[in-house]
N, C-alpha and C positions, 0 to 999 in steps of 0.2 A: 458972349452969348452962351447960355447952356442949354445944351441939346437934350433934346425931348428922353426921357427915359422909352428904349427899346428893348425888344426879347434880342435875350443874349445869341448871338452866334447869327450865322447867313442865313438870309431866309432856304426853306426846303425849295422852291423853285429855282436859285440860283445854281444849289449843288448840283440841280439834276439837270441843269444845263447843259450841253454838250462842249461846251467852249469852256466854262469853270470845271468839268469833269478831263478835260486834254489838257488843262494850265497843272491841276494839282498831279495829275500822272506825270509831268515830266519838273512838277514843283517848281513853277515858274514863280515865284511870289510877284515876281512886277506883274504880270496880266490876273493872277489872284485877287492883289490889292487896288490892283484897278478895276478888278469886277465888284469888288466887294461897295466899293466909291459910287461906281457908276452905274451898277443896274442893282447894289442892293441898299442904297443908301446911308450907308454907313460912314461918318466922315474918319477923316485921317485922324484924330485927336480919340473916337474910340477904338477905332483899328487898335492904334499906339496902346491905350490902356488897358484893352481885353488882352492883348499878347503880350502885353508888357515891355510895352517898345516905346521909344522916346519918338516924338512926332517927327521929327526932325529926319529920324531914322526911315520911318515908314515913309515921309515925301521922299528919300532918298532911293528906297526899292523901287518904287512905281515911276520916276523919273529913268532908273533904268542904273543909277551912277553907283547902285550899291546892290548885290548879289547875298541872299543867305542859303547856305549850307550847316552852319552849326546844328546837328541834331537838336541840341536841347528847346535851340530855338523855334526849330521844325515844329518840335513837341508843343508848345507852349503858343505856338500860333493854331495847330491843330484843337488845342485846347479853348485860344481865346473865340476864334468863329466860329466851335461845334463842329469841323470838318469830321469827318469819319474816319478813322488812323487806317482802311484801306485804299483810301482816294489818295493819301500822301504817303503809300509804302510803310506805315508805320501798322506797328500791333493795334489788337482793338482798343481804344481810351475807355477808362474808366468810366467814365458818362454816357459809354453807350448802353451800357446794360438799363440805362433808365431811359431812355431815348427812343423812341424807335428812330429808324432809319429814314435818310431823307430820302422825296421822291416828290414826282408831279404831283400837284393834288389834285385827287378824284373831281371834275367837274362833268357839269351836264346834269346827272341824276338828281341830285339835293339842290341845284339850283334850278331844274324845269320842274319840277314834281313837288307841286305846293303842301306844306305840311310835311314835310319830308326834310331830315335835315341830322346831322351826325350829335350824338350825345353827347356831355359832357365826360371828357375819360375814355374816347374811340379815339381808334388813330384814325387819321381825315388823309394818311397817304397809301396811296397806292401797295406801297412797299410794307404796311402795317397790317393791310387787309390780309393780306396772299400768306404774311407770319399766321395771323389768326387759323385761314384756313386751311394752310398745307402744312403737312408733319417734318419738322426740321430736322431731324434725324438722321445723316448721314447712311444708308448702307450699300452695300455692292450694287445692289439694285440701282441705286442711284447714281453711283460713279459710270455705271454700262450703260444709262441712258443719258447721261450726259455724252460721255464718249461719242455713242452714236448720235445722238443731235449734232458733233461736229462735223464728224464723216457725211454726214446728210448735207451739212450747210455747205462744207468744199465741194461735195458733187454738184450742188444747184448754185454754188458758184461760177466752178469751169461750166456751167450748161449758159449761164444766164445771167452771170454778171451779178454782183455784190448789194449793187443797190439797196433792194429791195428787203436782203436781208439783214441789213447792219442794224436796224432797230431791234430785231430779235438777239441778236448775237449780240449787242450791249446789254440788253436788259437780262438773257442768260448770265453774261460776265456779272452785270449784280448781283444776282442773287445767289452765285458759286462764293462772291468774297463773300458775301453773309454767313451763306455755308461756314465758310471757312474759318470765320470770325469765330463764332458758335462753337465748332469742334473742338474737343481737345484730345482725341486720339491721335498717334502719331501719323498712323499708317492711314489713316483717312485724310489726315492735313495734307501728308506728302501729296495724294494723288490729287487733294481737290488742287494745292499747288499748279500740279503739272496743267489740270482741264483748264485754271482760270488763266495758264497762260498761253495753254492754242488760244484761246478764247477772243485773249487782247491781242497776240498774233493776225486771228483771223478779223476782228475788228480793224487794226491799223492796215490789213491788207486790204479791205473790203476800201477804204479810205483811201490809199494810195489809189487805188485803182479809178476812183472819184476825182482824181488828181487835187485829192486837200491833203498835201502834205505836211502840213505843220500839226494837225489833229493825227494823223497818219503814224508821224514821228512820236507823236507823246504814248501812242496806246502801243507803238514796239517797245517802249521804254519800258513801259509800264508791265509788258510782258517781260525783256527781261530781269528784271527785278524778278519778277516771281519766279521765273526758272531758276534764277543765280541761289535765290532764296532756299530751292532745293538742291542744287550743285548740280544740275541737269547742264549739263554742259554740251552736248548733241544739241539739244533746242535751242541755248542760249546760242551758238554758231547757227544755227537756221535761221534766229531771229536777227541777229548781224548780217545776214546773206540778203533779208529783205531791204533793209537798212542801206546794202550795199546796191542792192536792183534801183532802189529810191531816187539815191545818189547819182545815178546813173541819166536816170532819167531830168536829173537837175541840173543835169551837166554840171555835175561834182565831181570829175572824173579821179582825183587824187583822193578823194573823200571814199569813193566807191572801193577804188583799190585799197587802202585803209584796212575800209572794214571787212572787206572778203578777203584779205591775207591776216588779220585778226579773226574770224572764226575759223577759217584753216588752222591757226595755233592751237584754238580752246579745242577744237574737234579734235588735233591731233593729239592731245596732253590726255585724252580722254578714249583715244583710241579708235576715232572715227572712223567709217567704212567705206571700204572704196567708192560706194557708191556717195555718200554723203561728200566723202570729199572730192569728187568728182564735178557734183553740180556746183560745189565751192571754187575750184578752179573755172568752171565758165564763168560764173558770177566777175572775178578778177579779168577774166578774157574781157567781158565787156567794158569795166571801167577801162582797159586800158586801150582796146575800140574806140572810146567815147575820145578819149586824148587823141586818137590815130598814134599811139604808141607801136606799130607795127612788129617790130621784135617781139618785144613784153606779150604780146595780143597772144604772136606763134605759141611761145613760149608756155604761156598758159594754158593751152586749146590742146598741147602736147601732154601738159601732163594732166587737165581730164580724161585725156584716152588713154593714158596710161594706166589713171585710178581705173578706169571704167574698167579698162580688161583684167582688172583683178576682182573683179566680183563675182560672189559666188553664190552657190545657194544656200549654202552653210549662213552666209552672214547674217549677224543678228542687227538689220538694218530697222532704226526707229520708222513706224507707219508713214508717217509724213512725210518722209524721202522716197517713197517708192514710186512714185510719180515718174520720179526722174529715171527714165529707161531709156534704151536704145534712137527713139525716136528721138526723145527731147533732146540726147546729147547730139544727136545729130542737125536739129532745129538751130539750137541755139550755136551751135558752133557755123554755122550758115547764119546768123544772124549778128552775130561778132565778127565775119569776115566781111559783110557786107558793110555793117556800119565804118570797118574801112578801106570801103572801096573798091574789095575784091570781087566784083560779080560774079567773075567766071568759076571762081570757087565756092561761092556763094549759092546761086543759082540753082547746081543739082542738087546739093544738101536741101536747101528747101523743100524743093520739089517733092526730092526721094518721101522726107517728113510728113509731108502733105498727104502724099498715097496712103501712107502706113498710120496715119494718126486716126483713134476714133472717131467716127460722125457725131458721136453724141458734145461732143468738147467744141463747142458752137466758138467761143471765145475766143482759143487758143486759135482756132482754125481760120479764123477772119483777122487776128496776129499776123499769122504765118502766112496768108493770100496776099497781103499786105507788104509784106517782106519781101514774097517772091516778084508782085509786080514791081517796087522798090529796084532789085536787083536786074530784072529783065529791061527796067528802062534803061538804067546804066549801060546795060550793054544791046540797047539801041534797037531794040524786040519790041515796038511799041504794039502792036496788034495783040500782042501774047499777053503784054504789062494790063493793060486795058480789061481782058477778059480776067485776069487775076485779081484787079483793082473792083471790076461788076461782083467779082464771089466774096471779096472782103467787104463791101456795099450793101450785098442781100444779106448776108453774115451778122451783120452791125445792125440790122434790122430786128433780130431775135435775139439780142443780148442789152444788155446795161451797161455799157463802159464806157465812160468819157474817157478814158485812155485808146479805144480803138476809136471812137469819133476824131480826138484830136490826129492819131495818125493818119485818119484818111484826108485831113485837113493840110496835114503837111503834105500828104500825094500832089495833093490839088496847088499845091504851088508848083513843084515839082513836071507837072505838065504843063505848062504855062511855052516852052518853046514849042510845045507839038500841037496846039491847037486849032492849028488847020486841017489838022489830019479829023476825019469825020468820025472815028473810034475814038480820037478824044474829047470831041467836040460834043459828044453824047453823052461820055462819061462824066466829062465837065458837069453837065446841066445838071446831072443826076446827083455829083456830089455836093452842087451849090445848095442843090435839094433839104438833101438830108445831112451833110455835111458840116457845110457854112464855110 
């Protein structure tokens, strides 16, 4: 049978997929060529011949029995399906300069508005328009308002949870690789560099936080790539620190340790600062929590106080670590001792955290309510546990986090011997509520 003659390369609705857009960031080619099959219709026999691949080969990718990593062939698949050489870490392909960029296509207006309809020789994406009407043109101006659009997106992160923002903070991340595509000043590329990778940083956090870790996974990758790209080696160990929290939370607990005694090395080969490498050592405190490694846990908890106390005001600490202060080193190390089993040391750290943390950090603080009722039940304070578990309840109410729903999920088995008691029996109700 021969197959219909089609327009070369994936359709723009598949790129702009979010599931084909987290396959080519961490260049999965089995879930690529299986999107390409299955939601763009394309059979294995042109796959093979756009790329240059014997069919045999590509059933072999998408069965899973056969992995590519050769560059050229990277290239040469980026070439046969039109990918964008930003979505596969590659420079821009020669075909994009004739191309425009894919994206959703503009519906609603030219299909409800009779008579109305895109010309021959318009671009019909989204992504084609916004070229037309906005000036490409790289300047300072531009890099400071990106900048701040980030610092904007982490504050109304910690307020309010990711959610809501990650279709902004992808569709930014687009249009920075475009940027980027386009420039060829040095000192403009470096920096758009550095933005497009808080960017995917903050995208793949916004996602963990969603608890979709496998999209999560590909857009840290896909940031460090582009830090590595610059040798920014601070962020690329920040972006391993996530990687390492991830892990953690997967109950990867060798996986976590791993990666947070691996950006400890690139941080330290690079000169990291107390402080950075302080929230690096809790990061490893946890994985080895999550093991109940109990020595290893000390061990580590020892030497963030140790970084910590060498921090100064002289330090030329990158923005994004400044977060980590007095409090949090004290939160989280209350939250490494608890996950093994130390309430009593547990307990005031919390607590202390809790007093001194800001009210505006809705998120973090419905965390940490969480933790401290966690630790008070262990040690048998059910009255206390309960009023701690109501503040992480209301807390969870004014944020976006399926990471703090599911914790309050795990509470709610966790009460299960006290429910006779009439503070849990209320509590219960409330978390079956909003819970589940």
């Amino acid at each position: 049978m021969i197959e219909p003659t089609a327009a070369i390369g994936l359709p723009a609705r598949l790129l702009a997929d979010p599931e084909m857009i987290a396959a080519c960031a961490a260049r999965d080619f089995t879930k690529i060529f299986g999107l390409a099959k299955a939601r763009g219709g394309i059979h294995v026999s042109r796959i093979a011949r756009q790329c240059e691949l014997t069919p045999s080969r590509v059933g072999e990718v998408i069965s899973g029995r056969r992995t590519i990593t050769n560059m050229n062939v990277i290239e040469r698949i980026a070439d046969g399906l039109r990918v964008p050489g930003h979505m596969l870490g590659l420079a821009p392909r020669d075909w994009e300069e004739r191309t425009p960029a894919p994206a959703p296509p503009v519906r609603g207006f030219a299909e409800e508005t009779p008579g109305v309809s895109f010309l021959p020789g318009q671009p019909e994406d989204l992504d084609g328009i916004l070229a037309i009407a906005a000036a490409t043109k790289v300047t300072p101006s531009t890099l400071r308002s990106l900048q701040t659009s980030i610092e904007d997106y982490w504050r109304r992160d910690d307020e309010h949870g990711g959610e809501a923002l990650r279709p902004a903070v992808i569709a930014q991340l687009r249009y920075v690789m475009g940027l980027l595509a386009d420039s060829t000043d040095p000192n403009y590329r470096r920096s758009l560099h550095g933005i497009a990778a808080e960017l995917a940083r903050l995208a793949g956090w916004t996602l963990f936080d969603a608890r979709q870790y496998s999209t999560a996974r590909a857009y840290f990758t896909q940031s460090l790539r582009l830090a590595r790209a610059i040798d920014d080696r601070a962020f690329v160990a920040n972006v391993l620190a996530c990687l390492s929290l991830q892990a953690t939370y997967q109950d990867r607990a060798e996986e976590a340790v791993t990666l947070a005694r691996t950006a400890q090395d690139v941080a330290r080969h690079d000169g990291g600062t107390p402080r950075l490498m302080a929230m690096l050592y809790v990061r490893e405190a946890f994985g080895h929590a999550s093991a109940r490694d109990r020595p290893a846990t000390h061990a580590a908890i020892v030497e963030a106080q140790l970084q910590f106390g060498r921090v100064g005001f002289a330090d030329d600490d990158p923005p994004w670590v400044n977060y980590f202060d007095r409090t949090k080193l004290t939160v989280d190390i209350g939250i490494a001792l608890g996950q093994l089993g130390d309430a009593g040391a547990a307990e005031p750290l919390i607590a202390e955290a809790l007093r001194d943390e800001p009210e505006t950090n809705l998120r973090g603080r419905a965390f940490h309510s969480f933790w401290l009722a966690r630790t008070q039940l262990q040690r048998g304070q059910v009255e206390e546990a309960c009023r701690a578990a109501n503040d992480a309840l209301n807390l969870s109410t004014t944020v976006d986090s399926p990471r703090v729903t599911s914790h309050l999920r795990d509470f709610r088995h966790l009460l299960t011997p006290f429910r006779t008691f009439q503070p849990v029996a209320e509590l219960d109700a409330r978390l079956a509520e909003t819970a589940g």
